[in-house]
C-alpha distance (Angstrom), angle and dihedral (degrees) to the residues before:
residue distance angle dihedral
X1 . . .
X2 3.89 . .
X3 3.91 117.4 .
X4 3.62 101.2 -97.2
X5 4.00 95.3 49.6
X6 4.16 79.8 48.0
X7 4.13 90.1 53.8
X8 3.90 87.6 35.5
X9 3.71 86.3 58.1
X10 3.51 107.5 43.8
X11 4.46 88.6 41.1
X12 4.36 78.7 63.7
X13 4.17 83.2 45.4
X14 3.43 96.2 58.6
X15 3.75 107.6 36.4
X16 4.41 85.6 51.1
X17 4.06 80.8 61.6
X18 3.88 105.9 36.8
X19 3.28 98.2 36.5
X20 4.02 113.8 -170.1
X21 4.08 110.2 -139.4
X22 4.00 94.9 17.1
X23 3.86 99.1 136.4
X24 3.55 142.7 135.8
X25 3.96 104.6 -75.0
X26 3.75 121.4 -116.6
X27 3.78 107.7 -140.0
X28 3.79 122.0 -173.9
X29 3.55 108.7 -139.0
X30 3.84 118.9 -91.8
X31 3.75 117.6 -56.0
X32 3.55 94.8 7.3
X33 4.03 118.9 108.0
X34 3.86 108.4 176.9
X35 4.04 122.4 -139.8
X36 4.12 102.7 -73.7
X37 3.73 93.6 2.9
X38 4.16 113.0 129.9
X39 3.58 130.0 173.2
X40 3.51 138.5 -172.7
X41 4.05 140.0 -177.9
X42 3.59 119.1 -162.3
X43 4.35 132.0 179.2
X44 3.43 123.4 -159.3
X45 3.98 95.1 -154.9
X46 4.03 95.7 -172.2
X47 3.37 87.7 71.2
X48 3.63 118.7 2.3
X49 3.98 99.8 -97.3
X50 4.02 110.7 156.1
X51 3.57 134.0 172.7
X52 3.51 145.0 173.2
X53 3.58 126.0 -154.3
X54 4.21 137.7 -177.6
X55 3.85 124.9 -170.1
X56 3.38 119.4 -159.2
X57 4.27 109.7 -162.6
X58 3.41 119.1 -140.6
X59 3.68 92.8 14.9
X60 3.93 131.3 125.6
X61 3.96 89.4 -128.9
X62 4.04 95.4 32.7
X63 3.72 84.4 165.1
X64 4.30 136.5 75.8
X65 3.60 125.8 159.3
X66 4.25 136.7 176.8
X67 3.77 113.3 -179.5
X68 3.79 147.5 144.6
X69 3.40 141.8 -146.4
X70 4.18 139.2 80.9
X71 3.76 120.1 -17.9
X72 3.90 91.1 -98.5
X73 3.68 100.0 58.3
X74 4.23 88.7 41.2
X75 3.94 88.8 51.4
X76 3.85 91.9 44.8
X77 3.84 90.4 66.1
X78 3.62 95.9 43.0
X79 4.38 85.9 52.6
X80 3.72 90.0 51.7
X81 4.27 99.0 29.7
X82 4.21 78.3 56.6
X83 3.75 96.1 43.3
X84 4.09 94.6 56.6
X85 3.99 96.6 40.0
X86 3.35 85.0 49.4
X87 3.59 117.2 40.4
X88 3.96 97.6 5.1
X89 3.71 141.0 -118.6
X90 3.93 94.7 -61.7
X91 3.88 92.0 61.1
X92 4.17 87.5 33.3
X93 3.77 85.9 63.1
X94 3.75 95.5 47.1
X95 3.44 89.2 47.2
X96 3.67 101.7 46.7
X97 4.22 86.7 47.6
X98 4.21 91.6 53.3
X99 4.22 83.2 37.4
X100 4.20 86.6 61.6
X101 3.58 89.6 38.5
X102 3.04 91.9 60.0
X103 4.16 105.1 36.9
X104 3.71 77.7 58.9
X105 3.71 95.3 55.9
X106 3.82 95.7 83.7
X107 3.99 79.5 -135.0
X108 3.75 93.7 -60.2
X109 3.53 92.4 102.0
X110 3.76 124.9 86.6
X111 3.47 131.3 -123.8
X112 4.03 123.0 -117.1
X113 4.38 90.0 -146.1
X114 3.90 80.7 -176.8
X115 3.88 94.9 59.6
X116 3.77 96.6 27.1
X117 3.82 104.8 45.5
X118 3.63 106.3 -178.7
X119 3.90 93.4 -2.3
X120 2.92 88.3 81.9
X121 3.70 105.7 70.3
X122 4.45 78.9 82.0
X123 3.35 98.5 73.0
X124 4.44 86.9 103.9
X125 4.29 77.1 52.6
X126 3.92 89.5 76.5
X127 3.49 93.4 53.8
X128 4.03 88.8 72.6
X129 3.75 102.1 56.2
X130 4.32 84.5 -159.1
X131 3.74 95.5 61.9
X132 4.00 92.9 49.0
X133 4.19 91.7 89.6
X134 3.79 82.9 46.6
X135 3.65 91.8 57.8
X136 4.11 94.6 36.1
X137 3.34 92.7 49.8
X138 3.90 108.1 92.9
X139 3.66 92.4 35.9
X140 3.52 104.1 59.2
X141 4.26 80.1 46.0
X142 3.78 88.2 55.6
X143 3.55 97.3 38.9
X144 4.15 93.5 51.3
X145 4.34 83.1 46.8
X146 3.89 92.5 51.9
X147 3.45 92.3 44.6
X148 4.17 94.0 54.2
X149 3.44 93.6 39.0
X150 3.76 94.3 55.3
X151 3.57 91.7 39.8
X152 4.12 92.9 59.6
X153 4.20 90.0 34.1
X154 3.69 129.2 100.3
X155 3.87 91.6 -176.0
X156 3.96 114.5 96.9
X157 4.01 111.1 -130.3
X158 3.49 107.1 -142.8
X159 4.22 131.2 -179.8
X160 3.64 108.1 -45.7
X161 4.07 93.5 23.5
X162 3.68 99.9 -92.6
X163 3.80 126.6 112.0
């Protein structure tokens, strides 16, 4: 295994056990959905992934997440949970588009290590065409939060997620 796969590997490692945005979740009660509040539930039924996520716009943590499943799918949501608290839902977007990209690559694709930061390190994930839904996962859960929390907010998310 050459050195980068080796760091690639161990980047995944780490994020599946400190997981940034893994916290208690902070449901409204039923049929309530608060101003800039989203939420989103999403199975991976291949393999049993699952993850719950809650974006809060305008907020300095916009993002919360509880899931299970295999150290790919669990590091996955930390990468993007860390890419929107940090750098906000502009650059979260980008990131989740090059992120597809390159899932869909079959591992021919490269990675932008600019734009993807950490995400990066799963560029050797699109080589296994059954671990791709594992690595999708939390995005598409973010991505569906964002986009009902900005939909119900009247606070403008700038860089760094704070109005």
């Amino acid at each position: 295994m050459s050195d980068l796969a080796q760091l690639y590997q161990q980047v995944i490692l780490d994020h599946s056990r400190q997981r940034t945005g893994e916290a208690a979740l902070l449901a409204p009660p039923a049929g309530e959905r608060p101003e800039g509040y989203g939420s989103s539930h999403q199975v991976n039924p291949t393999c049993g992934d699952e993850i719950t996520v809650e974006v809060f716009a305008g907020s300095a943590a916009p993002v919360r997440w509880q899931g299970e499943g295999c150290s790919i799918s669990m590091a996955a949501a930390s990468v993007a949970s860390e890419i929107l608290a940090e750098d906000g839902p502009e650059r979260f977007r980008a990131a989740e588009e090059a992120f597809r990209a390159l899932m869909h690559s079959r591992g021919r694709g490269t990675a932008d290590e600019e734009l993807l930061g950490d995400a990066a390190a799963f560029h050797g994930v699109a080589k296994f065409p059954g671990r791709i839904k594992c690595a999708l996962l939390a995005w598409a859960a973010i991505a569906d939060a964002l986009a009902q929390a900005e939909s119900t907010s009247h606070a403008e998310y700038t860089e760094g997620g704070r109005p």
